[in-house]
LOLO-459442 format. One record per residue: residue number from 1; residue in three letters; x, y, z of N, C-alpha, C in turn. Coordinates in steps of 0.001 Angstrom, whole numbers. Layout:
BEGIN
ATOM;NUM;ALA;X;Y;Z;X;Y;Z;X;Y;Z
...
END
This chain:
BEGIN
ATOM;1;UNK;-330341;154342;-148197;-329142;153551;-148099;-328007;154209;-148893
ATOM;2;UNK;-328506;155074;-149982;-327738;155314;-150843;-326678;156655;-149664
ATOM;3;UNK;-326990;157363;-148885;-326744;158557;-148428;-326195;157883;-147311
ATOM;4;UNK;-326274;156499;-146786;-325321;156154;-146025;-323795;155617;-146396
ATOM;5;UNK;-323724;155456;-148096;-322713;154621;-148314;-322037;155943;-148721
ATOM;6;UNK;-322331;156879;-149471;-322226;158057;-149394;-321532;158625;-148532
ATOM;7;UNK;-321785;158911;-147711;-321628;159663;-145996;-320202;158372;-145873
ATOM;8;UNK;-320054;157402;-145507;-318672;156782;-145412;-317476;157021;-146290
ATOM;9;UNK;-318077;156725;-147796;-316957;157217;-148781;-316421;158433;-148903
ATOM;10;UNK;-317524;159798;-147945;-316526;161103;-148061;-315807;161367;-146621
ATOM;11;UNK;-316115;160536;-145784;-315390;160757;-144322;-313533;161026;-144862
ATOM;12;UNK;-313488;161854;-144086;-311736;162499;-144303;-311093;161324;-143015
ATOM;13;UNK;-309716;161394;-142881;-308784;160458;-142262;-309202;160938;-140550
ATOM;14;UNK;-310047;162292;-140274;-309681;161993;-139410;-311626;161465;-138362
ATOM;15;UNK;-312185;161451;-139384;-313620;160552;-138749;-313152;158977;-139446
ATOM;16;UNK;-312007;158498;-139583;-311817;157237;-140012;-311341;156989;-139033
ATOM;17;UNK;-310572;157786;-138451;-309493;157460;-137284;-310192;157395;-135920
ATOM;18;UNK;-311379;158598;-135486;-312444;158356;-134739;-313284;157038;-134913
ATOM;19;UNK;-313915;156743;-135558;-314283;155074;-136142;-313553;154551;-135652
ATOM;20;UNK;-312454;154141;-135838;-311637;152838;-135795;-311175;152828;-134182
ATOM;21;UNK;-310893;154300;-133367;-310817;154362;-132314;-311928;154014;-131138
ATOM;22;UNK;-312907;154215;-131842;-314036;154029;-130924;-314385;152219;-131592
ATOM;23;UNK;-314409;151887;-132441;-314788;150449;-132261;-313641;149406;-131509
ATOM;24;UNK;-312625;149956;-131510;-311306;148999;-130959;-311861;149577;-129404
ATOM;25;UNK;-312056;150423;-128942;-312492;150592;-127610;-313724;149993;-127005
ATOM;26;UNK;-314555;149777;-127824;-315827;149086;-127645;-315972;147355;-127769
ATOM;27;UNK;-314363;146723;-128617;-314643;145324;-128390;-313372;145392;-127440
ATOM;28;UNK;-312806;146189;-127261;-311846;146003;-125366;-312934;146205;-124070
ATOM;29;UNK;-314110;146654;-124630;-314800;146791;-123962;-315935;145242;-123418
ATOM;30;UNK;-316133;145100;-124625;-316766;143959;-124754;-315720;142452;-124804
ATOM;31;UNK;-314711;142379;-124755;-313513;141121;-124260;-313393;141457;-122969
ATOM;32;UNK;-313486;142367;-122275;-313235;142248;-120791;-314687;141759;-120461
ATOM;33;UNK;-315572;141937;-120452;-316981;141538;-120049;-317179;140184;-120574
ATOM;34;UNK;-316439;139764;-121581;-316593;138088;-122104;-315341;137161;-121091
ATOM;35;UNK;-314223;138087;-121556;-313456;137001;-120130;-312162;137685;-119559
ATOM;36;UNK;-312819;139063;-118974;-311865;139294;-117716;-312516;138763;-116261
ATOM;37;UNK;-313335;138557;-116096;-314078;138322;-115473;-313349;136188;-114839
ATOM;38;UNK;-313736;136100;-115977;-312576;134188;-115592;-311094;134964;-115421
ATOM;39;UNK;-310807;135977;-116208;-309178;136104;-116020;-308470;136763;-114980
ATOM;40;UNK;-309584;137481;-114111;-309263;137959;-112610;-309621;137165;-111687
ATOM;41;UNK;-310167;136145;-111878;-310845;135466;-110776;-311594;135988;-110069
ATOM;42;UNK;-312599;136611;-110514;-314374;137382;-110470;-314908;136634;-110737
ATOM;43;UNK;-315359;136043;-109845;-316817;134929;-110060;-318265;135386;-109743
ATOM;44;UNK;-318097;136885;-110145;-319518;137282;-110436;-320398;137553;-108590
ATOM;45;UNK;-321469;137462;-108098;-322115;138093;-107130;-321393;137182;-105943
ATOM;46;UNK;-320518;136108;-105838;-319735;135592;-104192;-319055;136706;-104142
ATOM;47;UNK;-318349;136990;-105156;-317154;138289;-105131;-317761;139271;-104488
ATOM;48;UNK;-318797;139850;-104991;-318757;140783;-104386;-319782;140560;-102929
ATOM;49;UNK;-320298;139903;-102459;-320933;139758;-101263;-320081;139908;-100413
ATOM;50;UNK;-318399;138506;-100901;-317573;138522;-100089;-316542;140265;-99712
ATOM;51;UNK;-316825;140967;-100811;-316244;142292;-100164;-317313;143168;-99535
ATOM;52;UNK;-318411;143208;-99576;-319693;143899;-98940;-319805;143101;-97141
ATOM;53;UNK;-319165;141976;-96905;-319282;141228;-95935;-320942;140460;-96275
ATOM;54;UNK;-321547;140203;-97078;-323198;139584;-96788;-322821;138054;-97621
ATOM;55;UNK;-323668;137375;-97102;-323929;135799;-97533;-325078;135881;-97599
ATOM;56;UNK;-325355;134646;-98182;-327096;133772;-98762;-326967;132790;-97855
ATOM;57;UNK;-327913;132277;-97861;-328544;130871;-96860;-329285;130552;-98113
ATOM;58;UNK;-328655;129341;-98194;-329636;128297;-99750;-330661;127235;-98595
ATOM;59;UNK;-332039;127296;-98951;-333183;126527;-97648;-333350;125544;-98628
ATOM;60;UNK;-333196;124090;-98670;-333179;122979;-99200;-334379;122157;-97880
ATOM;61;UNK;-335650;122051;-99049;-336748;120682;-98219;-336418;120008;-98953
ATOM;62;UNK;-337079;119142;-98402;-337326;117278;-98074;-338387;116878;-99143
ATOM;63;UNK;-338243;117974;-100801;-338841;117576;-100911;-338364;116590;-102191
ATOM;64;UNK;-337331;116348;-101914;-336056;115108;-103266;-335597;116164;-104238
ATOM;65;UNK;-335721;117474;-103927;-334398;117998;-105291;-333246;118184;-104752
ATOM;66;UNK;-332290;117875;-105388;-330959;118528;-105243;-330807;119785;-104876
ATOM;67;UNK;-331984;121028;-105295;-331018;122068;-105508;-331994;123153;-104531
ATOM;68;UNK;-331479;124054;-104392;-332317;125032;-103126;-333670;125453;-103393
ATOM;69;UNK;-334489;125147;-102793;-335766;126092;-103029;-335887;127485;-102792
ATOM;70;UNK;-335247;127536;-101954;-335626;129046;-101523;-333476;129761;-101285
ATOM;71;UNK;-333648;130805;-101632;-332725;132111;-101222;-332805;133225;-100499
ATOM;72;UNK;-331817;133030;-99403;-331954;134544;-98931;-330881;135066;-99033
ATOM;73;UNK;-331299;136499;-99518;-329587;136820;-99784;-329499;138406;-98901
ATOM;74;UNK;-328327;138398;-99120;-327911;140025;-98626;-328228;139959;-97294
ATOM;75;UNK;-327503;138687;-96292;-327731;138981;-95051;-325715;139831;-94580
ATOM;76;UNK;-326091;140616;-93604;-324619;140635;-92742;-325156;139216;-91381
ATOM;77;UNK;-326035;139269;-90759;-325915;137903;-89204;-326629;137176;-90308
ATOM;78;UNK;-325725;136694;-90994;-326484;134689;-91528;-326349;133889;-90667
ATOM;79;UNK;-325559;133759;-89390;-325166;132769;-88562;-326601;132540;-87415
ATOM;80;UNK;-327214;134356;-87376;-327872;134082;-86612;-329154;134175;-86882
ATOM;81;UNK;-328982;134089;-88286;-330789;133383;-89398;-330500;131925;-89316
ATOM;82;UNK;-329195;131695;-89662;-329444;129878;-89949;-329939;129615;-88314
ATOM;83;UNK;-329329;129562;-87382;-329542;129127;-85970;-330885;129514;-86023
ATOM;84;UNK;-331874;130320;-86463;-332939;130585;-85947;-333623;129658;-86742
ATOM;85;UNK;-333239;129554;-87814;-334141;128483;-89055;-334032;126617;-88317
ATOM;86;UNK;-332757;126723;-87867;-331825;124911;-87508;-333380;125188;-85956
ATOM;87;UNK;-333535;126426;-85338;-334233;125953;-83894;-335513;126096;-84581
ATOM;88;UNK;-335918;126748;-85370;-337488;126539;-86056;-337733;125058;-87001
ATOM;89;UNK;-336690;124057;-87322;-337011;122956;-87808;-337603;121841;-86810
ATOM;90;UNK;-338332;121085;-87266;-338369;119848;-86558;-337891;118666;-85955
ATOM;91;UNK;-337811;118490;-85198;-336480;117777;-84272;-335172;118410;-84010
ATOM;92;UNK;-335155;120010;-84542;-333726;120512;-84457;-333409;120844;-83112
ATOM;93;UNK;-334617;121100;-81953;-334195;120960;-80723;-333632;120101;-80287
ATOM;94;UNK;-333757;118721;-80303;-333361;117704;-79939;-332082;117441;-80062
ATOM;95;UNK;-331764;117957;-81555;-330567;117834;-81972;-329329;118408;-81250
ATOM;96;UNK;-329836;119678;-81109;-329461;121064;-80333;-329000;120436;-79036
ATOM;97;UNK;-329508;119921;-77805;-329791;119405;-76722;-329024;118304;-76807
ATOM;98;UNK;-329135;117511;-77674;-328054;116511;-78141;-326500;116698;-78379
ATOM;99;UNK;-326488;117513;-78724;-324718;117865;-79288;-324327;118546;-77945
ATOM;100;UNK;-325205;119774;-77432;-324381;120123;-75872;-324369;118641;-74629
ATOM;101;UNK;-325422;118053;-74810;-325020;117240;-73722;-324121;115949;-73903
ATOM;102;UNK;-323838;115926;-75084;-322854;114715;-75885;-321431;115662;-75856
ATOM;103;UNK;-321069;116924;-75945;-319841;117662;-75501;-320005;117414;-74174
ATOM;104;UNK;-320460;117542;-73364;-320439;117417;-71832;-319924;115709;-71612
ATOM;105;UNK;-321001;114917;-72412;-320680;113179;-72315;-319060;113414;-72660
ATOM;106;UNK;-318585;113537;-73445;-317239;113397;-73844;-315952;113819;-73206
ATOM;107;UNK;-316907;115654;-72760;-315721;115407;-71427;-315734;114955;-70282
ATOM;108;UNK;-316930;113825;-70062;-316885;113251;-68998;-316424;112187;-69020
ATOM;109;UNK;-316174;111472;-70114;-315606;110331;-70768;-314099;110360;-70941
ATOM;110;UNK;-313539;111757;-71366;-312193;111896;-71051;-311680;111785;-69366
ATOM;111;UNK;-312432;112480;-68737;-312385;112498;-67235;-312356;111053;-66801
ATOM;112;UNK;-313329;110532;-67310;-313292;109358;-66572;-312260;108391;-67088
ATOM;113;UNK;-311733;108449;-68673;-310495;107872;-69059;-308856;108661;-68568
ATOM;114;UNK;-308999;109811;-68338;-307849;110055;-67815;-307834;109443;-65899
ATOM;115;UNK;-308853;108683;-65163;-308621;108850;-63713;-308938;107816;-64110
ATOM;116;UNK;-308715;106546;-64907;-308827;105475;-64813;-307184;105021;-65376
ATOM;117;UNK;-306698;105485;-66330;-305378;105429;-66332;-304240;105914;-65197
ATOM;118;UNK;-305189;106435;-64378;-304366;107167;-62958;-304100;105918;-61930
ATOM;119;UNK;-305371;105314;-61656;-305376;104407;-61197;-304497;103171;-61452
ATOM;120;UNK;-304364;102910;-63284;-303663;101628;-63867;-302208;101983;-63244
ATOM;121;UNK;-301530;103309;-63475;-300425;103496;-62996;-300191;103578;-61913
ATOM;122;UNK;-301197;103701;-61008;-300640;103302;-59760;-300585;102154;-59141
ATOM;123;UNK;-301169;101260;-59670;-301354;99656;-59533;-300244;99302;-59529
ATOM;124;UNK;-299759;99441;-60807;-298905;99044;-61687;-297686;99482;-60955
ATOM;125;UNK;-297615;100794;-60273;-296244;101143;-59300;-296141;100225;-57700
ATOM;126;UNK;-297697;99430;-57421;-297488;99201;-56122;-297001;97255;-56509
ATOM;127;UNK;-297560;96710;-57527;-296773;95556;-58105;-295330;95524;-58129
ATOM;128;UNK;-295098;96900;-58553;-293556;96695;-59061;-292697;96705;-57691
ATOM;129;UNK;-293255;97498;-56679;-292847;97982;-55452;-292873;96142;-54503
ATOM;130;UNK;-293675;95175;-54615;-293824;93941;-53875;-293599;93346;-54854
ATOM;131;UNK;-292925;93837;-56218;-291640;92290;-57014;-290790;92147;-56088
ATOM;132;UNK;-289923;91030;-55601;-288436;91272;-55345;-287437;91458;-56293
ATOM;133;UNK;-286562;91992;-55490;-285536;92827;-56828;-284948;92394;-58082
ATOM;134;UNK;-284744;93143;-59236;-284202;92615;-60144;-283427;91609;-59995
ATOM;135;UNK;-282299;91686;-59675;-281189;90618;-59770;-281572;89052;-58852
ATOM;136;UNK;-282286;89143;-58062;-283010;87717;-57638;-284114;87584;-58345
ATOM;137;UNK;-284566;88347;-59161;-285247;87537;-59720;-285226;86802;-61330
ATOM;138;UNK;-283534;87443;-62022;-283216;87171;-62737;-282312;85602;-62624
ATOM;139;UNK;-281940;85261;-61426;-281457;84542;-60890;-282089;83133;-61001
ATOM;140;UNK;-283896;83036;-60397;-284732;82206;-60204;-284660;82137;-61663
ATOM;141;UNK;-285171;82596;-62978;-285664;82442;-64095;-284486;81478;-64710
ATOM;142;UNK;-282954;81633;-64294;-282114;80955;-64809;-282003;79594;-64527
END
């Protein structure tokens, strides 16, 4: 110990100046790794997936936790893992089969609400057509 306190007290100005340069570089080093990271808005591995283009699929069972059981990460087609996972679940066919033929119900439901309002207006033009005319009939009401 003695040859270390030694060894500091004969350092000349310019291994003081090395010292002091290299520890001020090493806690700029260590403050960016504590919070540049919050101060760029780097939130750590989304960041960078989102510039690599890859996502995770978080697989959540039934079995009462909140939080994911399983991870997959580092996909580029997640769209076409989840779809394969949503048609490998149980009842997810149904579901599947359900939503296209309920888009189909709906635009058949518009169809059938737009040619039913076709109809009201034309009713409604052949009434107005067998009123008699305004002014006799403003006449009677008086």
């Amino acid at each position: 110990m003695r040859r270390f306190f030694r060894f500091i007290y004969e350092m000349d100005a310019k291994a003081w100046r090395t010292l002091f340069v290299s520890f001020v570089l090493f806690g700029g080093v260590g403050v960016v790794f504590l919070f540049g990271a919050q101060v760029l808005g780097f939130d750590g591995e989304a960041t960078v997936e989102r510039w690599l283009g890859l996502a995770k699929i978080q697989v959540q069972t039934a079995s009462g936790s909140s939080s994911a059981e399983m991870t997959i990460e580092g996909l580029k087609d997640f769209e076409g893992v989840r779809d394969f996972l949503y048609g490998r679940m149980r009842g997810a066919r149904d579901r599947l089969h359900a939503s296209a033929s309920g888009e189909q119900a709906a635009m058949d439901s518009v169809q059938l609400l737009a040619n039913t309002l076709s109809e009201i207006a034309a009713e409604l033009r052949q009434i107005r057509r067998s009123l008699p005319s305004g002014s006799s009939q403003e006449s009677e009401d008086a």
